[in-house]
LOKEFI-786361 format. One record per atom (N, C-alpha, C, CB): x, y, z; atom name. Coordinates in steps of 0.001 Angstrom, whole numbers, m for minus. Each point is the difference from the previous one (the first is absolute). Glycine has a CB too. Layout:
N
u; v; w; site
X; Y; Z; CA
...
This chain:
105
u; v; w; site
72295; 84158; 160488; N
m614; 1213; m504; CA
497; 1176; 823; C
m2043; m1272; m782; CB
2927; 2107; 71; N
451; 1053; 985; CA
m1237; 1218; m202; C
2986; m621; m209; CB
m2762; 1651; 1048; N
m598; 1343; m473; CA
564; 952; 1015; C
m2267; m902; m1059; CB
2019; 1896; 578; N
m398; 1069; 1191; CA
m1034; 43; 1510; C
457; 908; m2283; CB
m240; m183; 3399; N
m502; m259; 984; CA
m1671; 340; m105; C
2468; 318; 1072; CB
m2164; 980; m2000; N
m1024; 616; m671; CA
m857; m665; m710; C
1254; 1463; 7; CB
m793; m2262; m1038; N
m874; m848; m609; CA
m451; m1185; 426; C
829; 967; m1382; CB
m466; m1760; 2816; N
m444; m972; 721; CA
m1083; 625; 906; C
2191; m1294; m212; CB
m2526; 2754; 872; N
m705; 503; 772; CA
m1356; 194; m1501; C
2218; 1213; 2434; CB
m1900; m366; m3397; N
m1183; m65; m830; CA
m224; m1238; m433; C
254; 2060; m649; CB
297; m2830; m159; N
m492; m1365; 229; CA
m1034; m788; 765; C
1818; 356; m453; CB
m1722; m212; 1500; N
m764; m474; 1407; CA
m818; 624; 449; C
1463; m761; 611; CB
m1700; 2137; m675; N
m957; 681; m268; CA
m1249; m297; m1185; C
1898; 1309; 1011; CB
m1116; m881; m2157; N
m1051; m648; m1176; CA
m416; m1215; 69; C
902; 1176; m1362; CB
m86; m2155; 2008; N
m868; m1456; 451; CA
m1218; 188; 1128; C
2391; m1367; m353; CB
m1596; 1944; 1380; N
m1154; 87; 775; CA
m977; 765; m425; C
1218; m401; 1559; CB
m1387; 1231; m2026; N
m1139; 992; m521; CA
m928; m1085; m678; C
1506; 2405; m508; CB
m802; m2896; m501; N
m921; m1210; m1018; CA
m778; m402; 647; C
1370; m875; m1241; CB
m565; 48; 2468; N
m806; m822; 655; CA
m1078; 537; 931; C
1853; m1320; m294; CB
m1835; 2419; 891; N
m616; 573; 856; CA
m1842; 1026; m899; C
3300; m13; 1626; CB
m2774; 298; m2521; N
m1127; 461; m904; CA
m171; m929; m1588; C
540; 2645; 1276; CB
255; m2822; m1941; N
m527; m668; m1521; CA
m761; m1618; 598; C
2540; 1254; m1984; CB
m1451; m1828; 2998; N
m237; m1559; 61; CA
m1764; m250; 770; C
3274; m545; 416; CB
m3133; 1175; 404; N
m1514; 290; 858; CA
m1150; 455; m1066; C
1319; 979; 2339; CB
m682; m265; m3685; N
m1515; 170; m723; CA
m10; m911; m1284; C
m334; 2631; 762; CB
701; m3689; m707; N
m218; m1421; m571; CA
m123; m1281; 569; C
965; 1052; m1262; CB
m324; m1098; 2596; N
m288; m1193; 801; CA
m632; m27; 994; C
1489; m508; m640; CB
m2119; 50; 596; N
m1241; 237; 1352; CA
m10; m1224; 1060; C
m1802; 1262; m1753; CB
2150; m652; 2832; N
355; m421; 1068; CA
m950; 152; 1086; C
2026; 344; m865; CB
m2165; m1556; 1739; N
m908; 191; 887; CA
678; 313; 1522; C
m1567; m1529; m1600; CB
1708; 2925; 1446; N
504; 416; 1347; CA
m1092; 766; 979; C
2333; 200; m1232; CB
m2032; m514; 2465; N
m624; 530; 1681; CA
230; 1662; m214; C
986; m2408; 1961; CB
m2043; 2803; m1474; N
42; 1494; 9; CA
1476; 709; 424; C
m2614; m241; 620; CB
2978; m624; 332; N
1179; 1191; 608; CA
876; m428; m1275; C
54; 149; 3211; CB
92; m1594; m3373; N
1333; 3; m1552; CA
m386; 862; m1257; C
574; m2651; 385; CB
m1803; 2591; m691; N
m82; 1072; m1220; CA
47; 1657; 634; C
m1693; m1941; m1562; CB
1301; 2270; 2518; N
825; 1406; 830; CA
1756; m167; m657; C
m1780; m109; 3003; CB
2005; m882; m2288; N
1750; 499; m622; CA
511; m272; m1457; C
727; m597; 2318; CB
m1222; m396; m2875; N
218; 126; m1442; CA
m609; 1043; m357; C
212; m2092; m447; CB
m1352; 2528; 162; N
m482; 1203; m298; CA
1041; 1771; 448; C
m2499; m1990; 367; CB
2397; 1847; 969; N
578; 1393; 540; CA
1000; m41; 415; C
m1563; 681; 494; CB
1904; m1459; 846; N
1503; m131; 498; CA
826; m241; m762; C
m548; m611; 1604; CB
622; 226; m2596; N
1092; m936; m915; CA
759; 1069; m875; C
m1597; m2331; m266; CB
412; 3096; m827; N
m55; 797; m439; CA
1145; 1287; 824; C
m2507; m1265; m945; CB
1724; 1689; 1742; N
662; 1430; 820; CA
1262; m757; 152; C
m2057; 1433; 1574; CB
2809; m2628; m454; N
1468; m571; m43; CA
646; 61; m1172; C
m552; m1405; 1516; CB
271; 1322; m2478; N
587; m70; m1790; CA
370; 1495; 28; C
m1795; m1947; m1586; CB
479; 2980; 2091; N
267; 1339; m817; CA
963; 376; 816; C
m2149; 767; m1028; CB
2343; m865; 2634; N
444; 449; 1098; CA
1898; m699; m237; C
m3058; 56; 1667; CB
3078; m1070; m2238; N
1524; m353; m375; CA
623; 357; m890; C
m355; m1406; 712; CB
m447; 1887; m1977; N
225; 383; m906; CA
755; 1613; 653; C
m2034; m1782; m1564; CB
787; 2315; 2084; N
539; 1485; 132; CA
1364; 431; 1067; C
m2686; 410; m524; CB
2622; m1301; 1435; N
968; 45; 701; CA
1428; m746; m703; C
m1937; 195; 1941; CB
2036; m1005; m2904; N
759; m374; m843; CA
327; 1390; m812; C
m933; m2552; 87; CB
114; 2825; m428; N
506; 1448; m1005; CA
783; 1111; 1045; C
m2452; m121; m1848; CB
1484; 607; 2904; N
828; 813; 1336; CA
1369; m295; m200; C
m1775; m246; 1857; CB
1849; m811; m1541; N
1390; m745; 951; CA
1016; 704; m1211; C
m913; m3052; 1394; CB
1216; 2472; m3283; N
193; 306; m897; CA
387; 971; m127; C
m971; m1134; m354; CB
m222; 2493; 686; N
124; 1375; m631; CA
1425; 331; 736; C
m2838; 849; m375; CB
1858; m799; 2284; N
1097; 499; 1199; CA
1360; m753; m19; C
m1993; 482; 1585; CB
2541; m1435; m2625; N
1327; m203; 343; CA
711; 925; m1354; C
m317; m2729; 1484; CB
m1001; 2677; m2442; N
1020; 495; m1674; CA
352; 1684; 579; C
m1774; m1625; m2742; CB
741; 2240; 3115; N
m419; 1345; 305; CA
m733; 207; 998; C
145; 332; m1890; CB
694; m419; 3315; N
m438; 328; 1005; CA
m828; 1208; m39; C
1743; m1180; 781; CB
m1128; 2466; m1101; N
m611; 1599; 266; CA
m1416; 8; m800; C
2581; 1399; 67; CB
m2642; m1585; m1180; N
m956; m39; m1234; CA
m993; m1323; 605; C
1952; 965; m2347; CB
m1714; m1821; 2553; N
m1086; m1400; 295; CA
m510; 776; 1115; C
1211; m2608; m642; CB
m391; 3002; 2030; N
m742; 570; 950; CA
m1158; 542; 106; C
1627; 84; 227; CB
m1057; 1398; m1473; N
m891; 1023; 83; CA
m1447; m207; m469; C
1992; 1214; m202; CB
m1437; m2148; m879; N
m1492; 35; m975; CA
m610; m825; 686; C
546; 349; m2341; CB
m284; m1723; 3379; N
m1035; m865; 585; CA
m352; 1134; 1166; C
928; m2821; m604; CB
m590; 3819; 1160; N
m389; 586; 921; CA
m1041; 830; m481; C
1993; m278; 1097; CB
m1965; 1104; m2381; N
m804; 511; m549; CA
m1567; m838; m174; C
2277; 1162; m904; CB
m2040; m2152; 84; N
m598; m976; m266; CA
m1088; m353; 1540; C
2268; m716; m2029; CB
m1642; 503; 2684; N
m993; m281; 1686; CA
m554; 1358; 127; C
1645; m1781; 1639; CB
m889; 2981; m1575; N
m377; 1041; 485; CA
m1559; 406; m546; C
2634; 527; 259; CB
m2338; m527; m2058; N
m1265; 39; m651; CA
m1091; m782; m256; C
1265; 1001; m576; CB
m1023; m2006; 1411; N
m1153; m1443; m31; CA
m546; 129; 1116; C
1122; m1777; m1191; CB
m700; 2364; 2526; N
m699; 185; 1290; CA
m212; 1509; 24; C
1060; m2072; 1287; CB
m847; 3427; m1786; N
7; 602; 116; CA
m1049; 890; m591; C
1887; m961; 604; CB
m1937; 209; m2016; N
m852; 668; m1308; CA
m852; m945; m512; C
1749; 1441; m754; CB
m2752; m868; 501; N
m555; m1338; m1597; CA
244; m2; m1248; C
m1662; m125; 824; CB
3119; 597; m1137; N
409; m497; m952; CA
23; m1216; m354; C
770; 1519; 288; CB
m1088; m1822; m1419; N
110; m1061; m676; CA
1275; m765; m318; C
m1798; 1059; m633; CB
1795; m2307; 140; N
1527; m960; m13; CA
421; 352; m1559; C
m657; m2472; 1845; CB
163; 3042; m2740; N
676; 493; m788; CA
524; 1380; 405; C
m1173; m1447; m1464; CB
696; 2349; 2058; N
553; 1242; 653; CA
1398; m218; 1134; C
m2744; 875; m294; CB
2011; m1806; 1075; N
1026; m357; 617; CA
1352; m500; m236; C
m1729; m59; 732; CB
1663; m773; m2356; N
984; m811; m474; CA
1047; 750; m852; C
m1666; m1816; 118; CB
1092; 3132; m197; N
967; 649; m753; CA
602; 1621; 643; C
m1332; m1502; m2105; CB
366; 1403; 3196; N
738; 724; 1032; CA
1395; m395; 685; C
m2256; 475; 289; CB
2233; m2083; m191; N
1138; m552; 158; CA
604; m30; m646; C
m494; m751; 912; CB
658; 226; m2183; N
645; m219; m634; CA
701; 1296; m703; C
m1283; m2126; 145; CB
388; 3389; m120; N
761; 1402; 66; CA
741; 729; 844; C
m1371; 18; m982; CB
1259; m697; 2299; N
1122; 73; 1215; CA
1267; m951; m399; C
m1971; 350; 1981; CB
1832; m1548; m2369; N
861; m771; 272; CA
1269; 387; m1299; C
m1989; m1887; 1392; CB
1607; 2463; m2567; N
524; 464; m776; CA
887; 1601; 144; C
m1833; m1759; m912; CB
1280; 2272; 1932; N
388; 1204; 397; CA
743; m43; 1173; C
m1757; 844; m1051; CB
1788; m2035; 2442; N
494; 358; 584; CA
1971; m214; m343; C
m2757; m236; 1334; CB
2963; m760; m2070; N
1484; m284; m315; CA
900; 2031; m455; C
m992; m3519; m1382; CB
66; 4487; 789; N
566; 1096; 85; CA
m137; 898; 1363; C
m294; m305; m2435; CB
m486; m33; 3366; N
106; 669; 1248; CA
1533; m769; 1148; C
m3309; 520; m413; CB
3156; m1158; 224; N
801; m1254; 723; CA
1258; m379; m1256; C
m2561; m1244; 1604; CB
3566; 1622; m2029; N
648; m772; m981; CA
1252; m1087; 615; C
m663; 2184; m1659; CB
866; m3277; 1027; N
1246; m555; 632; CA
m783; m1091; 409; C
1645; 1951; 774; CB
């Protein structure tokens, strides 16, 4: 089975996700407080936390200048403001579209 690198990272993702939220709300398992802590939370956040740094890695090699700016934006307005993640998401994404004409080449 060949694919893309891309489609083996989502792949494995969407597996793990399954397993980490759909499979837990049909099979019931008798786990110790600290194991349902990490199926529940730890597990979860590692999935979102690879995912996003999978995308990072992606942007900053396609479009260094543009991936930069807008994840910098992106932090800036999440610690800075209470903007919201739809405000936030298109603040980036309106940098990242704009910076390729400040920066060309």
């Amino acid at each position: 089975m060949n694919g893309s690198p891309q489609g083996w990272v989502i792949l494995a993702l969407l597996l793990t996700s399954l397993l980490v939220r759909v499979v837990p709300a049909f099979v019931k398992l008798r786990l110790s407080a600290r194991a349902r802590t990490l199926l529940e939370r730890v597990l979860p956040m590692a999935v979102f936390l690879n995912f996003a740094v999978y995308i990072a890695v992606v942007e900053l090699r396609q479009a260094p200048w543009p991936a930069a700016s807008a994840f910098a934006l992106c932090a800036l307005l999440t610690f800075m403001t209470r903007a919201g993640l739809i405000v936030n998401t298109l603040a980036g994404t309106a940098l990242w579209f704009a910076v390729p004409g400040f920066f060309p080449g």
